[in-house]
C-alpha positions as CSV (number, residue, x, y, z in Angstrom):
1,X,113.8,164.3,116.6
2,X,116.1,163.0,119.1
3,X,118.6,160.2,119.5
4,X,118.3,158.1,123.0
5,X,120.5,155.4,124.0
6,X,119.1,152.4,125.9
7,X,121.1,151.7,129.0
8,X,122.2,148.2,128.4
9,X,123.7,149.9,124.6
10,X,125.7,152.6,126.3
11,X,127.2,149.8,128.1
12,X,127.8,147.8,125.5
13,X,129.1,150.6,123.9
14,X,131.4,151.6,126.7
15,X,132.8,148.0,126.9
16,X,133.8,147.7,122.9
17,X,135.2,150.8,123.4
18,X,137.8,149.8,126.8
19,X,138.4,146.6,124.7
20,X,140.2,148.4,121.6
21,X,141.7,150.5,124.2
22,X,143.2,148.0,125.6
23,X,144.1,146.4,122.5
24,X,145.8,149.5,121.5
25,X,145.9,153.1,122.6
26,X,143.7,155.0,120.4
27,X,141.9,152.7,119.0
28,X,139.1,152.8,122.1
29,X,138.3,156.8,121.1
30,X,138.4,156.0,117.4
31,X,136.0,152.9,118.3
32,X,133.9,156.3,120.4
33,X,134.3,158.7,117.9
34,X,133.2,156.0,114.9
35,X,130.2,155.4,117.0
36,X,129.0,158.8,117.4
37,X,129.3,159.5,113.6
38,X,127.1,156.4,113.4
39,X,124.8,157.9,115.7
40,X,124.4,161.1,113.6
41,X,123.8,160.0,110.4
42,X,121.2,157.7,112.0
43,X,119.3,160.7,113.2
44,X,119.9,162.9,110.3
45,X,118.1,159.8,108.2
46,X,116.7,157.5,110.2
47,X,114.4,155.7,107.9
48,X,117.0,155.2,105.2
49,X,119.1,152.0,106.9
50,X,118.6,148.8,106.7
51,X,115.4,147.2,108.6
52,X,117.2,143.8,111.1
53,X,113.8,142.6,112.2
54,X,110.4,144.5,111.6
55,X,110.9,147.3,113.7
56,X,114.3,147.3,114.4
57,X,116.7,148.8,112.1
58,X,120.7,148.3,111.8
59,X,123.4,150.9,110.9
60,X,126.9,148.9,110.1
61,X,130.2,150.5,110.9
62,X,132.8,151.1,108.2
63,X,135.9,150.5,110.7
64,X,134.6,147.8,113.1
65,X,132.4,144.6,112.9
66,X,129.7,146.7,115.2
67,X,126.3,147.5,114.0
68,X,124.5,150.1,115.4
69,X,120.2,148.7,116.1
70,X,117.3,151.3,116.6
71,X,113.4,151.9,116.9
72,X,111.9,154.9,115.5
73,X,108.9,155.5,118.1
74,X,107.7,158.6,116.8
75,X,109.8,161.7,117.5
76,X,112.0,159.4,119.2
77,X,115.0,157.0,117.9
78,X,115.6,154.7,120.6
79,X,119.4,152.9,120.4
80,X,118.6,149.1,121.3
81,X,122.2,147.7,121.0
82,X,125.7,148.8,119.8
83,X,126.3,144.5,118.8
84,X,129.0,142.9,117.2
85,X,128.2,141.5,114.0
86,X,129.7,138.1,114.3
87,X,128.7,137.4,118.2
88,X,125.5,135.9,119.1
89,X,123.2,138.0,116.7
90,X,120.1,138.0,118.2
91,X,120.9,138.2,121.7
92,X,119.0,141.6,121.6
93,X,115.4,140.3,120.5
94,X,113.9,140.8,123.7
95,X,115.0,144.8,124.0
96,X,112.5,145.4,121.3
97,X,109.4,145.7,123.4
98,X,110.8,147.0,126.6
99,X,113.5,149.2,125.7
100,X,114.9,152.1,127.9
């Protein structure tokens, strides 16, 4: 099985990341590093999280208010968004369908 992320969610990603960094030094690759571990556990059990909306799936993080949402399409877990959890919460809806 492998992990993909949708182009939009790397970005989104890479944009939390520059914003704890700027907030303080460190915090951006501990922001990076957090979201990788996310992005492991997800593939070592990627039926075993939370379902968001039927198919989409959500993995929280422990340090920040970020939530990790996924498909599992097969042999494939596709990354939909890297989202904060108290900012406009379904701005993702529409990636379901035509994801990346």
């Amino acid at each position: 099985m492998e992990l993909v992320f949708a182009k939009v969610a790397r970005a989104e990603m890479a944009e939390a990341k520059r914003f704890y960094e700027w907030q303080q030094r460190g915090l951006g690759a501990a922001f990076q590093h957090e979201a990788m571990v996310s992005a492991r556990r997800i593939l070592e059990r990627p039926l075993a999280w939370q379902v968001e909306i039927d198919p989409v799936r959500r993995f929280v993080f422990n340090r920040f208010p970020y939530k990790m949402l996924y498909v599992v399409r097969g042999e494939r877990i596709v990354v939909l968004a890297v989202a904060h959890q108290h900012r406009n919460p379904e701005y993702w809806i529409d990636r379901i369908d035509r994801h990346e």
